[in-house]
C-alpha positions as a printed NumPy array, in Angstrom:
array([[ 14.335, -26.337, -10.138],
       [ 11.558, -24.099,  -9.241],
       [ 12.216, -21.341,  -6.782],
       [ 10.974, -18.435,  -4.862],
       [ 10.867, -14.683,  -5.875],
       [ 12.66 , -13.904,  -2.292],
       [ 15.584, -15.167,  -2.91 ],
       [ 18.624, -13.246,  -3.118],
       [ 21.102, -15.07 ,  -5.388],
       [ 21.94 , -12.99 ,  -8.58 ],
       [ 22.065, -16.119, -10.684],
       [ 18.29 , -16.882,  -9.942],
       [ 17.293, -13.24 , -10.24 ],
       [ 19.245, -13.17 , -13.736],
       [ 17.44 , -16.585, -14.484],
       [ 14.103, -15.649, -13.326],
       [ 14.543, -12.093, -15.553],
       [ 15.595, -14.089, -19.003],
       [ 12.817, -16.781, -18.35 ],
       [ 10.258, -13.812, -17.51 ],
       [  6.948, -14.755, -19.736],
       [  5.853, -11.325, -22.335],
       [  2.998, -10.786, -20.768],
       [  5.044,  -9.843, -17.74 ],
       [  7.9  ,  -8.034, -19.906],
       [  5.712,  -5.56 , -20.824],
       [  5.312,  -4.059, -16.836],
       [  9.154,  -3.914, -17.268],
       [  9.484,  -2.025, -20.157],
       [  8.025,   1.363, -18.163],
       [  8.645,   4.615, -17.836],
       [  7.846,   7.856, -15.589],
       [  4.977,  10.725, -16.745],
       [  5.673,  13.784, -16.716],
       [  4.22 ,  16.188, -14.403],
       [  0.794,  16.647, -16.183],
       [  0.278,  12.999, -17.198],
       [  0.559,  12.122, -13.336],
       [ -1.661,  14.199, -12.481],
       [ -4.041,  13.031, -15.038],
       [ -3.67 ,   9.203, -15.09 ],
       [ -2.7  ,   9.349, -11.128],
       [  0.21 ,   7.479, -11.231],
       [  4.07 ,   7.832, -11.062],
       [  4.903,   5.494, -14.004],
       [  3.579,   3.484, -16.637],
       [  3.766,   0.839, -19.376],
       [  5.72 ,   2.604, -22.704],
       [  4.164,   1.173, -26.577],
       [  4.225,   2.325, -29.306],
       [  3.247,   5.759, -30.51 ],
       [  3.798,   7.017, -27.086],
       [  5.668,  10.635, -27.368],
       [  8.647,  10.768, -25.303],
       [ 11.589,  12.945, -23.805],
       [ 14.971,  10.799, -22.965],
       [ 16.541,  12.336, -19.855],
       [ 19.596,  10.277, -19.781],
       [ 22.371,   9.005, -22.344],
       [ 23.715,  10.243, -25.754],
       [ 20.256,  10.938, -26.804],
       [ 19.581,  13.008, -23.713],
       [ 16.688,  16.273, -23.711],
       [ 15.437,  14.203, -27.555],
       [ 11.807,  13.888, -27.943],
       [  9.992,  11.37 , -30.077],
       [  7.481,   9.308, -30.813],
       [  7.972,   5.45 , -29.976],
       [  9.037,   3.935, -33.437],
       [  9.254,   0.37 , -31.369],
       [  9.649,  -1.656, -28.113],
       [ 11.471,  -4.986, -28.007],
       [ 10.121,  -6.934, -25.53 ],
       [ 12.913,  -9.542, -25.189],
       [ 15.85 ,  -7.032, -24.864],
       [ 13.022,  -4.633, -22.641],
       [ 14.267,  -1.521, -25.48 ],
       [ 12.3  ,   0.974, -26.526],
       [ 13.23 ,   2.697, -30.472],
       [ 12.347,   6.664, -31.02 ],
       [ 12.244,   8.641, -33.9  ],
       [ 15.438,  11.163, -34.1  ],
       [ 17.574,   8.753, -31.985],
       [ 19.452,   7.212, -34.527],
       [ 23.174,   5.534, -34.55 ],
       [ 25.435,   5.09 , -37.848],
       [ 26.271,   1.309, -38.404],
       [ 30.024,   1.217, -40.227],
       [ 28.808,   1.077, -43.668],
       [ 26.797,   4.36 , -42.914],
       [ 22.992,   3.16 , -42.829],
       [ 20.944,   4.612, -39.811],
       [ 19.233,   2.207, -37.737],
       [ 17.145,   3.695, -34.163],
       [ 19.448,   3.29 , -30.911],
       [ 18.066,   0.665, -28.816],
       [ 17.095,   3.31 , -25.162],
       [ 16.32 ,   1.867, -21.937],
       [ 12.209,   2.531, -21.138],
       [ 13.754,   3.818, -17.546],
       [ 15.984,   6.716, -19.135],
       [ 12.825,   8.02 , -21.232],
       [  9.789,  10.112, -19.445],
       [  6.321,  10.144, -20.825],
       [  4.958,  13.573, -22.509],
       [  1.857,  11.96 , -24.3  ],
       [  0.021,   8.924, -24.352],
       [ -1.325,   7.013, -27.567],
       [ -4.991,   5.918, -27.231],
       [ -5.118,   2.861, -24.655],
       [ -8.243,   0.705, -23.928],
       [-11.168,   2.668, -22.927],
       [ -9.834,   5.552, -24.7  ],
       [-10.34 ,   4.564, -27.899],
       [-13.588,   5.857, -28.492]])
Protein backbone atom coordinates (compact mmCIF):
# COMPACT_ATOMS: atom_id res chain seq x y z
CA UNK A 1 0.00 0.00 0.00
CA UNK A 2 1.68 3.12 -1.00
CA UNK A 3 0.68 6.30 0.72
CA UNK A 4 1.10 9.95 1.14
CA UNK A 5 3.53 11.89 3.48
CA UNK A 6 0.27 14.03 4.71
CA UNK A 7 -1.27 11.69 6.35
CA UNK A 8 -1.81 11.73 9.91
CA UNK A 9 -2.12 8.13 11.17
CA UNK A 10 0.75 7.20 13.64
CA UNK A 11 0.93 3.70 12.24
CA UNK A 12 1.93 5.06 8.70
CA UNK A 13 4.22 7.71 10.15
CA UNK A 14 5.90 4.81 12.35
CA UNK A 15 5.90 2.70 9.03
CA UNK A 16 7.10 5.31 6.77
CA UNK A 17 10.08 6.14 9.64
CA UNK A 18 11.29 2.21 9.89
CA UNK A 19 11.04 1.83 5.99
CA UNK A 20 12.96 5.33 5.61
CA UNK A 21 15.88 4.51 2.86
CA UNK A 22 19.86 5.59 4.52
CA UNK A 23 20.34 8.01 2.33
CA UNK A 24 17.44 9.81 3.95
CA UNK A 25 18.42 8.60 7.65
CA UNK A 26 21.27 10.51 7.58
CA UNK A 27 19.11 14.21 7.45
CA UNK A 28 17.58 12.60 10.62
CA UNK A 29 20.39 11.93 12.52
CA UNK A 30 21.08 16.03 13.05
CA UNK A 31 21.92 18.21 15.42
CA UNK A 32 22.02 22.13 16.32
CA UNK A 33 25.56 24.41 16.00
CA UNK A 34 26.50 26.24 18.37
CA UNK A 35 26.52 29.88 18.25
CA UNK A 36 29.77 30.33 16.17
CA UNK A 37 29.22 27.41 13.77
CA UNK A 38 25.80 29.16 12.77
CA UNK A 39 27.16 31.94 12.12
CA UNK A 40 29.77 30.41 10.02
CA UNK A 41 27.98 27.64 8.03
CA UNK A 42 24.58 29.89 8.17
CA UNK A 43 22.40 27.48 9.35
CA UNK A 44 20.49 26.39 12.54
CA UNK A 45 21.29 22.63 12.33
CA UNK A 46 23.07 20.09 10.56
CA UNK A 47 23.90 16.49 9.62
CA UNK A 48 26.18 14.85 12.80
CA UNK A 49 29.26 12.00 11.43
CA UNK A 50 31.77 11.03 12.65
CA UNK A 51 34.64 12.95 14.15
CA UNK A 52 32.33 15.77 14.72
CA UNK A 53 33.16 17.35 18.39
CA UNK A 54 30.17 17.64 20.43
CA UNK A 55 28.51 18.97 23.76
CA UNK A 56 25.26 16.79 24.97
CA UNK A 57 22.80 19.22 26.56
CA UNK A 58 20.33 16.74 27.71
CA UNK A 59 20.32 13.22 29.58
CA UNK A 60 22.75 11.40 31.98
CA UNK A 61 25.57 12.49 29.88
CA UNK A 62 24.47 16.10 30.03
CA UNK A 63 27.31 19.39 29.72
CA UNK A 64 29.94 16.02 28.19
CA UNK A 65 31.92 16.91 25.24
CA UNK A 66 33.35 14.52 22.70
CA UNK A 67 34.27 13.59 19.64
CA UNK A 68 31.74 11.33 17.57
CA UNK A 69 33.16 7.71 18.12
CA UNK A 70 29.97 6.52 15.79
CA UNK A 71 26.45 7.07 14.30
CA UNK A 72 24.03 4.20 13.72
CA UNK A 73 22.01 4.95 11.05
CA UNK A 74 19.24 2.36 11.62
CA UNK A 75 18.60 3.18 15.35
CA UNK A 76 19.37 7.27 14.18
CA UNK A 77 22.22 7.11 17.52
CA UNK A 78 25.06 8.87 17.66
CA UNK A 79 28.30 7.19 20.12
CA UNK A 80 30.86 9.86 21.90
CA UNK A 81 33.92 9.41 23.52
CA UNK A 82 33.56 9.80 27.55
CA UNK A 83 29.87 8.72 27.41
CA UNK A 84 30.18 5.36 28.41
CA UNK A 85 27.61 2.83 30.32
CA UNK A 86 28.77 -0.41 32.42
CA UNK A 87 27.15 -3.63 30.91
CA UNK A 88 26.60 -6.25 34.12
CA UNK A 89 29.74 -8.07 33.70
CA UNK A 90 31.58 -4.62 33.95
CA UNK A 91 32.91 -3.97 30.25
CA UNK A 92 32.29 -0.31 28.97
CA UNK A 93 30.55 0.02 25.83
CA UNK A 94 29.55 4.07 24.44
CA UNK A 95 25.78 5.00 25.42
CA UNK A 96 23.77 5.06 22.39
CA UNK A 97 22.64 9.53 22.56
CA UNK A 98 19.98 10.89 20.51
CA UNK A 99 21.72 13.38 17.55
CA UNK A 100 18.80 15.95 18.88
CA UNK A 101 20.12 16.08 22.64
CA UNK A 102 23.84 16.81 21.33
CA UNK A 103 24.91 20.49 19.88
CA UNK A 104 27.70 20.93 17.44
CA UNK A 105 31.12 22.69 18.72
CA UNK A 106 33.33 21.61 15.65
CA UNK A 107 32.98 20.21 12.42
CA UNK A 108 35.25 17.37 10.80
CA UNK A 109 36.37 18.21 7.22
CA UNK A 110 33.18 17.82 4.83
CA UNK A 111 33.27 17.98 0.97
CA UNK A 112 34.82 21.03 -0.32
CA UNK A 113 36.73 21.37 2.76
CA UNK A 114 38.96 18.86 2.35
CA UNK A 115 41.59 20.56 0.69
Amino acid sequence: MKFSSKTRQPRKKRKALYNTPLHQRQKQVAAHLSKELRVKEKKRSIAVRKGDKVRIVRGAFKKKEGKIVKVDLTKRKIFVEGCVAKKQGGKEVFAPIDASNAMVLELEKRGKDKK
